[in-house]
C-alpha positions as CSV (number, residue, x, y, z in Angstrom):
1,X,84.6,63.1,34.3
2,X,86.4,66.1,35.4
3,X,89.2,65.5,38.4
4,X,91.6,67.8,39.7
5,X,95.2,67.3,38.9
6,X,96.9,66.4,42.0
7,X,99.7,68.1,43.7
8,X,102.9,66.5,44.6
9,X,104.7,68.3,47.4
10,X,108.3,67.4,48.0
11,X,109.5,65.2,50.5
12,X,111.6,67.6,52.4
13,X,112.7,65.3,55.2
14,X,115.2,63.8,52.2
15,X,118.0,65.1,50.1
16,X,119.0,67.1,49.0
17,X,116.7,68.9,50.9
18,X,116.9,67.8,54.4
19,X,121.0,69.2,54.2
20,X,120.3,72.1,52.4
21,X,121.7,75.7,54.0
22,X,118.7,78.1,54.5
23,X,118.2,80.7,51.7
24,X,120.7,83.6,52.0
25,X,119.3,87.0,52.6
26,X,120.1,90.7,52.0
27,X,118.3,93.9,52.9
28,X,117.2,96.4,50.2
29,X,118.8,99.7,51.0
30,X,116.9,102.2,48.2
31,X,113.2,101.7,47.4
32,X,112.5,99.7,44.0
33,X,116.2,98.4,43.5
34,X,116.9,94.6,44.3
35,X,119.9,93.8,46.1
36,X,122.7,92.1,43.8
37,X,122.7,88.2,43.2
38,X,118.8,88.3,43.7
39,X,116.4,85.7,43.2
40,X,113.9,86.0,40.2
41,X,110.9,83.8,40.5
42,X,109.1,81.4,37.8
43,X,106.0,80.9,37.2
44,X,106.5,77.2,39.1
45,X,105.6,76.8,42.6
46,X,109.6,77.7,44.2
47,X,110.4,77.1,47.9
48,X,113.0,78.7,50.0
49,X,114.2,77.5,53.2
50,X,114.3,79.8,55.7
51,X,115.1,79.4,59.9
52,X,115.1,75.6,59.1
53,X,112.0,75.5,57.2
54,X,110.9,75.3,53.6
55,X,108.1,77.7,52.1
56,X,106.3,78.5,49.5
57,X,104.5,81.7,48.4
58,X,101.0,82.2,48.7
59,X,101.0,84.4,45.6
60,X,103.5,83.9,43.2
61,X,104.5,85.9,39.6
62,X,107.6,85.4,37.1
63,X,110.6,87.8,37.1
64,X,110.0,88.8,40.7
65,X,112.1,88.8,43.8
66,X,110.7,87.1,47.3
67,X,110.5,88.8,50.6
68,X,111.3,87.1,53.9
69,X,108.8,88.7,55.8
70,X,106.2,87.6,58.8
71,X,102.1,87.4,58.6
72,X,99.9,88.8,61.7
73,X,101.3,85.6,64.0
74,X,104.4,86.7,63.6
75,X,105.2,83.5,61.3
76,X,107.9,84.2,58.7
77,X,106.1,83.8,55.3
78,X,107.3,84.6,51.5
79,X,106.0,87.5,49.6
80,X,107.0,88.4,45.7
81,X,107.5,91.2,45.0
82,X,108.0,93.3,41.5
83,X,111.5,94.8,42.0
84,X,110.1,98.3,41.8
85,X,108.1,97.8,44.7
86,X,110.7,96.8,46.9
87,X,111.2,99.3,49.6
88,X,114.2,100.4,51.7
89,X,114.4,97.2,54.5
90,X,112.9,94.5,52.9
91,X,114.3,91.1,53.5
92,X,115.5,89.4,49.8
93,X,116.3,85.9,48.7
94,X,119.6,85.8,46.9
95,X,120.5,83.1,44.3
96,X,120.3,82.0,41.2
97,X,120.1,78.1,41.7
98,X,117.0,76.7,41.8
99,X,117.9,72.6,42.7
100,X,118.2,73.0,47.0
101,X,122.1,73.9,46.8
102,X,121.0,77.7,47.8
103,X,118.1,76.7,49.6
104,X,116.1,77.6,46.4
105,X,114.3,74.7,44.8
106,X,111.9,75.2,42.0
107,X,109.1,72.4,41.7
108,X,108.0,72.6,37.8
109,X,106.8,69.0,37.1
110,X,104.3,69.1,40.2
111,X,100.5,67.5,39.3
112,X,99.8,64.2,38.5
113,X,97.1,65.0,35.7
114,X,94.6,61.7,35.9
115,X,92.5,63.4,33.1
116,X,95.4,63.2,30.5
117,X,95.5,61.0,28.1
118,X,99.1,59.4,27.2
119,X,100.4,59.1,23.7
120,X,101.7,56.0,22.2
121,X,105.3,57.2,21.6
122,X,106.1,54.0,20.2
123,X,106.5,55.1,16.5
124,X,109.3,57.5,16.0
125,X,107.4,59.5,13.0
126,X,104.3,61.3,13.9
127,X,102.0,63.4,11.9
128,X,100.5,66.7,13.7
129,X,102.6,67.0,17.0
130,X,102.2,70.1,17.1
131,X,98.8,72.9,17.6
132,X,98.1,74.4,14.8
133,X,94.8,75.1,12.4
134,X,94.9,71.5,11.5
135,X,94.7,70.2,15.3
136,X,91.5,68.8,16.7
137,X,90.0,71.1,19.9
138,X,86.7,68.2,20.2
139,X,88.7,67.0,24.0
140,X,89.8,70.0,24.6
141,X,86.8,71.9,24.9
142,X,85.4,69.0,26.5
143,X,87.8,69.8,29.4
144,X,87.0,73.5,29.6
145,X,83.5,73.0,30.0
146,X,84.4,70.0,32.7
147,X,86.6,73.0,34.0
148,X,84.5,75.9,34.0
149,X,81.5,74.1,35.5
150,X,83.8,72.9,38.4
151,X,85.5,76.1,39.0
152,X,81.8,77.9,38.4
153,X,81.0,76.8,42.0
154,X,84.8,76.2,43.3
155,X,87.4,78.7,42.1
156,X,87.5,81.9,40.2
157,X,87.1,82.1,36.4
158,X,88.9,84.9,34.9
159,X,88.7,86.2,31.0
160,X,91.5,88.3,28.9
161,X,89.4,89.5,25.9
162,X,90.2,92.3,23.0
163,X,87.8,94.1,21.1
164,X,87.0,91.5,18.5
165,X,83.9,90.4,20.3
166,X,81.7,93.7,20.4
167,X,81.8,93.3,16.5
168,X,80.0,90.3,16.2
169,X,76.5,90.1,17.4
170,X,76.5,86.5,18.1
171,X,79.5,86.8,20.4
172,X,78.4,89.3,21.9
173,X,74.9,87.5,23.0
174,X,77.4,84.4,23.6
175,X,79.5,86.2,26.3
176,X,76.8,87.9,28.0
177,X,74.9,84.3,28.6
178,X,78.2,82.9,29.7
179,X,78.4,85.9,32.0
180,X,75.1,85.9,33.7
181,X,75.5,81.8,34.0
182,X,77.9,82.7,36.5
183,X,81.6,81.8,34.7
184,X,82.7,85.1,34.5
185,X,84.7,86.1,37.9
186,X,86.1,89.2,36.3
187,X,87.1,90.2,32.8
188,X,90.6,92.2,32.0
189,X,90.7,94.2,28.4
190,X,91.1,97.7,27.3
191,X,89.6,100.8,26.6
192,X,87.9,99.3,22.9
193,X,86.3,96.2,24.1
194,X,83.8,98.5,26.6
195,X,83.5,100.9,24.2
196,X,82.1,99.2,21.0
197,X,80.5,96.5,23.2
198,X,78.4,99.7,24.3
199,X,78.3,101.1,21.0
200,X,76.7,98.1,19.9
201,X,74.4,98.0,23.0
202,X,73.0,101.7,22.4
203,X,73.6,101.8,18.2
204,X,73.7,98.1,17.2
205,X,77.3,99.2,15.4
206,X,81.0,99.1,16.5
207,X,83.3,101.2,14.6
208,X,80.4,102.5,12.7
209,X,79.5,99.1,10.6
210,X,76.6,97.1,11.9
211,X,77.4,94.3,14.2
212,X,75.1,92.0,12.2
213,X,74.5,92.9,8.2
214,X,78.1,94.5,8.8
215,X,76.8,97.8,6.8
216,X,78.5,100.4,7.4
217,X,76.4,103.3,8.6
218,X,76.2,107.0,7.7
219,X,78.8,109.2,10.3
220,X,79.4,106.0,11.8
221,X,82.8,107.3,12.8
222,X,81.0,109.4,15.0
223,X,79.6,106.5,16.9
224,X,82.2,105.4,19.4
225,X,83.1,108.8,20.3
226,X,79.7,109.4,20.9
227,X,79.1,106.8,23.4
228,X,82.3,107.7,25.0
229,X,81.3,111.1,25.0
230,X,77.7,110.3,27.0
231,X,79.4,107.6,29.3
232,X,82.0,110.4,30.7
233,X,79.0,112.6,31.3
234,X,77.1,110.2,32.7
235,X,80.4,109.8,35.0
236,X,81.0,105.9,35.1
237,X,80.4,103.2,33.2
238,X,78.2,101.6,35.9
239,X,76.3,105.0,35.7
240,X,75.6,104.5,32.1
241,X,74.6,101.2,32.2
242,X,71.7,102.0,34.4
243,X,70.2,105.2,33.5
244,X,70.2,104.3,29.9
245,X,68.7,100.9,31.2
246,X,70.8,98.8,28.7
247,X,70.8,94.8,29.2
248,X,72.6,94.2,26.2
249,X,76.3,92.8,25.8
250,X,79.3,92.5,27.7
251,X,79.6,95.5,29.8
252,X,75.9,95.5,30.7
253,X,76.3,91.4,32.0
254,X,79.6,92.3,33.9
255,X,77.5,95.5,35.3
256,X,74.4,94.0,36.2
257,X,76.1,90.9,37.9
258,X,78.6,92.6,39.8
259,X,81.7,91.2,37.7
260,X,84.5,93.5,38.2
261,X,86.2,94.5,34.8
262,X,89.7,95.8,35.0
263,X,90.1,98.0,31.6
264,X,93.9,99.1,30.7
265,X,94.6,102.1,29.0
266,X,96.9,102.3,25.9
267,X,98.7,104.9,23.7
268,X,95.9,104.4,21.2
269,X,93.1,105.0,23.1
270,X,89.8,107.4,22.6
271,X,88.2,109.1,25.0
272,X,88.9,106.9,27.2
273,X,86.0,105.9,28.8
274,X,86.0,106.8,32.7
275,X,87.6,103.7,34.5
276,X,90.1,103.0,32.0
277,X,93.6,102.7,33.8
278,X,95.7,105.1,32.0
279,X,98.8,104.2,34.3
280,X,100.4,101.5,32.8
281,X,101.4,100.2,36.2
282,X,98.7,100.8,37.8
283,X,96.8,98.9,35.1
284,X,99.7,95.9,35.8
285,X,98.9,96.4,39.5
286,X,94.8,96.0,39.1
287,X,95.5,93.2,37.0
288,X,97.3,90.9,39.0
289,X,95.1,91.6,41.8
290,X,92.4,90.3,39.9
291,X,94.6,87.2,38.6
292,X,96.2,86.4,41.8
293,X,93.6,84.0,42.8
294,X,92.3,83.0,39.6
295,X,91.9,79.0,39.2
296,X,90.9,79.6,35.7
297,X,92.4,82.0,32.9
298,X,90.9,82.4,29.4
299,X,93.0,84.8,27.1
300,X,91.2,85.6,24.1
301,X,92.3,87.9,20.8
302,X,94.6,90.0,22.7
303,X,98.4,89.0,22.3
304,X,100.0,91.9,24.1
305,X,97.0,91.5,27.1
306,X,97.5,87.7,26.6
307,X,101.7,87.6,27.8
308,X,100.9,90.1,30.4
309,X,98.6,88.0,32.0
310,X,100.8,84.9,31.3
311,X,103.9,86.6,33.3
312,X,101.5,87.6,36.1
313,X,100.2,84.1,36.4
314,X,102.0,81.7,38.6
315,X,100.9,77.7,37.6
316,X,99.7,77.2,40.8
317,X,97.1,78.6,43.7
318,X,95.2,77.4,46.8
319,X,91.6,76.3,46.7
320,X,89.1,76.5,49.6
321,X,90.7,74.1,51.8
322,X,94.1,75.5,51.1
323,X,95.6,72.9,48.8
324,X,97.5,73.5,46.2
325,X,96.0,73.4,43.0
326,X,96.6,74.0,39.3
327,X,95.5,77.8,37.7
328,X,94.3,76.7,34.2
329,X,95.9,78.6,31.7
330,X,94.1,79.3,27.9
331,X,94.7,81.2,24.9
332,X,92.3,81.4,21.8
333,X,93.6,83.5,18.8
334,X,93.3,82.9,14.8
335,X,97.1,83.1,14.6
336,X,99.7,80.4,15.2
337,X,102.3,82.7,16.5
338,X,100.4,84.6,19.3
339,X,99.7,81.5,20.7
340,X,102.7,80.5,20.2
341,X,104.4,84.3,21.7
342,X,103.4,83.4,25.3
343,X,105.8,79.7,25.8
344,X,108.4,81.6,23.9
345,X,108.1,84.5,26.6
346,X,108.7,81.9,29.3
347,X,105.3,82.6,30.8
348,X,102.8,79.8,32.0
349,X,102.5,76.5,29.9
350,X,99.2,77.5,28.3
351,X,96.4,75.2,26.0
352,X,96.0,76.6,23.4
353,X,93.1,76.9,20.7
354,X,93.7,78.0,17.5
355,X,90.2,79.3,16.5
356,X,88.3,82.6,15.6
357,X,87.2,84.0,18.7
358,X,83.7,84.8,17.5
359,X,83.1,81.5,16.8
360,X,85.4,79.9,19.6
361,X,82.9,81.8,22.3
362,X,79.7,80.9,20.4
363,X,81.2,77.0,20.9
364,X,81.7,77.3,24.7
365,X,78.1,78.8,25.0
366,X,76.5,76.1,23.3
367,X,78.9,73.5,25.0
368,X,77.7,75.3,28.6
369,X,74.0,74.6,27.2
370,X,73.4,78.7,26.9
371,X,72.3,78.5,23.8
């Protein structure tokens, strides 16, 4: 039975806490540059004493500074802040400690899981330690459905997916079930995902080949720029959907239940389709504003979506009563080493699932009972 990992706060009434100094502060003086000896956040739940009193960030990312700054009541509060949207006045946390002695202290090993299951480390030689194609996923998508139907109803379920799924018409049918059951709170991908998802909605193909017999067709080359072509004159994607009147696939779910899609822009792109972020800090911006809240984070077939999402993820949110509470953190790819590219980024511990995405969603469906 699904329970939430439970939250340990410190006991700041002892030490080294209660004689800790309070945080030291300097002012930024130019807009977007950090003072020096600045503080650069985790992505571990970090408190810094300030007037006597230990906080903690709402919203939290890694490689960040915090902001000593004060909320409607006039209550000092913490804000991070990407250094290049620092601006002239801002109050920043210097140092580089993270143990109390600065008035910093990082809290990494903070839930009490009472889901996990402990491993007999009695035996000093172990086969299959480690994830890889050989590891069995039975428990572990047993806790992502326990996971997605709590957060369903009590959190905010957000997906990282690249373009693999509009090729396959099983995954396709998969995610839109999985999105119209209500565990899809927003989706974050680029320009190709929409655009051979609604290929495949209005010509059955992506990239030209059938998304079922996989025959390629004749001019199929033609096809996504063609759809890209009749989506920009329709004006927006959201436009499309409904005067063509498609219900099939990704795009169409997100469209027809109101799940926000944040599409990022790349060097690579066609078109792109109208929506696509072609600012690559603007994209960053919309995505962690859709991420900042999640409670639930699925990154699937993307690596370079995947460790941006990672270092914009802190470990930890609030839910409704304003606890603290874990953000579960997943990544799905066929390779080893893009699952294994996030921990060696320093982003959020992640499970991971070594799997063909295709198949992978298809599982979770049928686990859900959608299929």
């Amino acid at each position: 039975m699904f329970a939430m990992p439970v939250y340990r706060t410190p006991d700041f009434s002892q030490e080294p806490f209660a004689s800790a100094p309070d945080a030291t502060l300097a002012e930024v003086e130019a807009d977007g540059i950090a003072p020096e000896g600045f503080h650069s956040t985790s992505v571990f739940p970090e408190y810094v004493k300030v007037g006597g009193t230990w906080l903690l960030p709402r919203h939290s990312r890694m490689d960040a500074s915090i902001v000593v700054a004060r909320n409607e009541a006039g209550e000092r509060m913490l804000r991070v802040v990407e250094n290049r949207n620092l601006r002239a006045g801002d109050l920043v946390v210097l140092g580089r400690t993270e143990d109390a002695e600065e008035g910093i202290y990082v809290h990494a090993d903070c839930f009490d899981d009472p889901c996990a299951e402990q491993a007999d480390r009695s035996d000093k030689f172990a086969f299959r330690q480690a994830r890889s194609r050989e590891t069995s996923f039975a428990r572990d998508y047993d806790r992502l459905y326990e996971r997605l139907r709590h957060d369903r109803d009590h959190g905010k379920i957000v997906w990282v997916m690249g373009p693999a799924f509009a090729f396959d018409a099983d995954a396709r049918r998969a995610m839109q079930r999985i999105i119209e059951a209500g565990f899809v709170d927003g989706i974050m991908a680029g320009n190709a995902l929409a655009t051979h998802d609604l290929e495949a909605a209005t010509l059955h193909t992506a990239l030209g080949q059938d998304i079922y017999t996989q025959q390629t067709q004749r001019n199929g080359h033609y096809n996504h720029l063609e759809v890209i072509n009749r989506v920009r004159r329709a004006g927006s994607i959201e436009a499309f959907v409904r005067t063509e009147g498609i219900e099939d696939g990704i795009v169409a779910g997100c469209v027809r239940q109101g799940v926000p899609l944040v599409l990022a822009g790349s060097i690579r792109d066609d078109g792109p389709l109208p929506g696509v972020i072609g600012d690559a800090y603007e994209a960053q911006a919309a995505m962690r504003a859709m991420v900042s809240d999640a409670t639930t984070v699925i990154c699937m077939a993307t690596m370079l979506h995947t460790i941006a999402t990672g270092n914009m993820t802190p470990s930890y949110t609030f839910d409704e009563q304003g606890a603290i509470r874990p953000v579960f953190f997943y990544t799905v790819d066929v390779s080893e080493f893009v699952t294994n590219k996030l921990l060696d980024r320093g982003s959020v511990s992640a499970t991971s699932f070594i799997a063909n995405v295709q198949n992978f969603i298809v599982i979770v469906a049928k686990g859900l009972g959608l299929m």
